[in-house]
C-alpha positions as CSV (number, residue, x, y, z in Angstrom):
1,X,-50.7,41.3,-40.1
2,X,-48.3,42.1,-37.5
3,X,-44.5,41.0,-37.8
4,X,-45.0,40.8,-41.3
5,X,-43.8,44.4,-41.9
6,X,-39.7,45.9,-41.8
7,X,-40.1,47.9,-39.1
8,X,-40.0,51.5,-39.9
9,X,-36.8,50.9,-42.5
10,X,-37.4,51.5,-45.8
11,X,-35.8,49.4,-48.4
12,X,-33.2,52.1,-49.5
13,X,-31.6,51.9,-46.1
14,X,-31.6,48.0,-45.6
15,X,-30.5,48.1,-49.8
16,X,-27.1,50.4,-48.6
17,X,-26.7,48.8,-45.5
18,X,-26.4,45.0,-47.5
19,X,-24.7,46.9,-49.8
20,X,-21.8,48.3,-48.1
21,X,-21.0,45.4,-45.7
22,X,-19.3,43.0,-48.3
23,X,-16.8,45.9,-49.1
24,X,-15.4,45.4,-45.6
25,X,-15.4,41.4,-45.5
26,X,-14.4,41.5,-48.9
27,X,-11.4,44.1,-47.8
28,X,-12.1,46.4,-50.6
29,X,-9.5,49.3,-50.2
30,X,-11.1,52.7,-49.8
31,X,-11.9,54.7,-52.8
32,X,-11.4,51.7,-55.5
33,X,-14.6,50.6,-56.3
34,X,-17.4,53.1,-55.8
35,X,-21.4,51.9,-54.7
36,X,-24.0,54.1,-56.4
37,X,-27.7,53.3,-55.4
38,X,-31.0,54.5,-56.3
39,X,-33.2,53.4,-55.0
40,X,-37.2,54.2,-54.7
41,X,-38.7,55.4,-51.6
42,X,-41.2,52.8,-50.8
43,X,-41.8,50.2,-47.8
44,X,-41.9,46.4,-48.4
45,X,-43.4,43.5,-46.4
46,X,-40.5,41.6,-44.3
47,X,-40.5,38.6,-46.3
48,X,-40.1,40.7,-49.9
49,X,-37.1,42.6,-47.8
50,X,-35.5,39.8,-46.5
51,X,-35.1,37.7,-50.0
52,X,-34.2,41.1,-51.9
53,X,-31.6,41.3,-49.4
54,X,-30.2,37.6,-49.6
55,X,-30.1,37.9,-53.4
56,X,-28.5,41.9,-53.1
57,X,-25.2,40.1,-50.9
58,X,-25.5,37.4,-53.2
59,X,-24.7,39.4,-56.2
60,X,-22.7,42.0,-54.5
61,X,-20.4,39.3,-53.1
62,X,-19.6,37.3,-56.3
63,X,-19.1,41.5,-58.2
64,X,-16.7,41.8,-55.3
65,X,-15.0,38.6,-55.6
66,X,-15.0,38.2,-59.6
67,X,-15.3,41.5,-61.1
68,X,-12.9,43.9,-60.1
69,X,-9.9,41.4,-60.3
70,X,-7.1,43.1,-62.5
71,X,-8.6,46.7,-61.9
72,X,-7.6,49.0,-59.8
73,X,-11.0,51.0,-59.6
74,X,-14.5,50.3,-60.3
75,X,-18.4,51.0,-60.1
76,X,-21.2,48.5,-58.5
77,X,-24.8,50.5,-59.1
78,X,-27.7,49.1,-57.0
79,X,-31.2,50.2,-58.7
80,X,-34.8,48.9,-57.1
81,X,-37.7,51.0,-57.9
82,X,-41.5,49.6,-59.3
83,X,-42.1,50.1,-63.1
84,X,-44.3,52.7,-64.7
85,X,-47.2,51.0,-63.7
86,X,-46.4,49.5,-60.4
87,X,-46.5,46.0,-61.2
88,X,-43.6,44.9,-60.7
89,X,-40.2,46.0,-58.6
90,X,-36.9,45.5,-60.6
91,X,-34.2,45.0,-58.6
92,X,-30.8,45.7,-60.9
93,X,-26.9,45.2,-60.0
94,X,-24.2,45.6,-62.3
95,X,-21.2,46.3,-62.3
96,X,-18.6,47.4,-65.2
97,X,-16.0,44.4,-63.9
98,X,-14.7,41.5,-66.1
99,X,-17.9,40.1,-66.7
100,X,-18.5,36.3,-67.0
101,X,-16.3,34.0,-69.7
102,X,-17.8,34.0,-73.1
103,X,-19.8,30.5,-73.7
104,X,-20.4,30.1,-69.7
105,X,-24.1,28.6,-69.3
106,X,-25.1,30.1,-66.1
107,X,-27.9,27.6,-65.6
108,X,-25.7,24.7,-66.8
109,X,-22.7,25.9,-64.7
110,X,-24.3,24.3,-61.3
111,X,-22.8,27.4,-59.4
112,X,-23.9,27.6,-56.1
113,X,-24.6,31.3,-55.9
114,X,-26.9,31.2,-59.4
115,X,-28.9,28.7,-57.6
116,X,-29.2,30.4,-54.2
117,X,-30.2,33.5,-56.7
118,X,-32.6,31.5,-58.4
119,X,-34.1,29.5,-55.7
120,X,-34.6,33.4,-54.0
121,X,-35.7,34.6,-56.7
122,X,-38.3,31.2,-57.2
123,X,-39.7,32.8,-53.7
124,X,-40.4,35.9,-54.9
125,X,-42.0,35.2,-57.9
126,X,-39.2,36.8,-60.1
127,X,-38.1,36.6,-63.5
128,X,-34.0,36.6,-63.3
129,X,-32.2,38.3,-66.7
130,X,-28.1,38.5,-66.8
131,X,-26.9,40.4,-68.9
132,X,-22.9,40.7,-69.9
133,X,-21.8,43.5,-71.6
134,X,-19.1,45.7,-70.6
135,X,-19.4,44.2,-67.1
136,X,-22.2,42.5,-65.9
137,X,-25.9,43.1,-65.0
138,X,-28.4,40.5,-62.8
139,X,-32.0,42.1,-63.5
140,X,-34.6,40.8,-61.3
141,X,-38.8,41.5,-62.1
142,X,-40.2,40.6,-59.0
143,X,-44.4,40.1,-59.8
144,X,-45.8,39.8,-56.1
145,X,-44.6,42.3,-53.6
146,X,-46.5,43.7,-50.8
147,X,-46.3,47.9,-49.9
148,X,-46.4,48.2,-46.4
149,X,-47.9,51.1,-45.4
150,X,-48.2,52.6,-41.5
151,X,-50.4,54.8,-40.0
């Protein structure tokens, strides 16, 4: 259907491009905390692209803001590739920050950016898993997803 596709830009370039923006309005001073990315080669329908985008400043924003506090260096890691069998795409950030206080409830705590995460990932038909050991780790298994593919 046309307009339904991301215009020749793959998800690995719109993933680093939403990655790197919230080091600059987050003033992140050169060189302290590094980005690593890997992400799979493959092309996404516009609506997919433009959730997995909300949620990726979503959680880059709050690893930015409550992570890194009290270190002087550290590494965010963006992964997104499909698993073995293609049926699903897991989007992964973590960090090796702070992590979250012991005993916090994230779906009891009424934050606002765990909701805009979860209401995202509602949309996209994803299963949500946080993780917190030596830093923190947001897992999403997103079930429907549309390859784009152009001729």
């Amino acid at each position: 259907m046309p307009g339904k596709e991301y215009p020749k830009n793959r998800n690995g370039r719109l993933c680093l491009q939403t990655g790197k923006k919230p080091f600059y309005i987050y003033n992140v001073k050169k060189n302290s905390i590094r980005l690593k990315t890997r992400i799979e080669k493959i092309t996404l329908d516009a609506d997919t692209m433009m959730l997995t985008g909300l949620v990726l400043n979503e959680l880059i924003s709050n690893s930015l803001k409550h992570a890194f506090c009290n270190k002087e260096s550290g590494l965010l890691m963006i992964t997104m590739q499909q698993n073995e069998n293609g049926e699903e795409l897991v989007l992964e950030v973590k960090d090796n920050g702070v992590g979250f206080p012991s005993g916090l409830y994230l779906d009891r705590s009424g934050r606002l950016g765990y909701k805009l995460i979860k209401a995202f990932a509602h949309k996209l038909k994803a299963e949500v898993v946080v993780l917190n050991n030596n830093g923190t780790c947001v897992r999403l298994y997103i079930k429907k997803y549309q390859v784009c593919s152009y001729s």
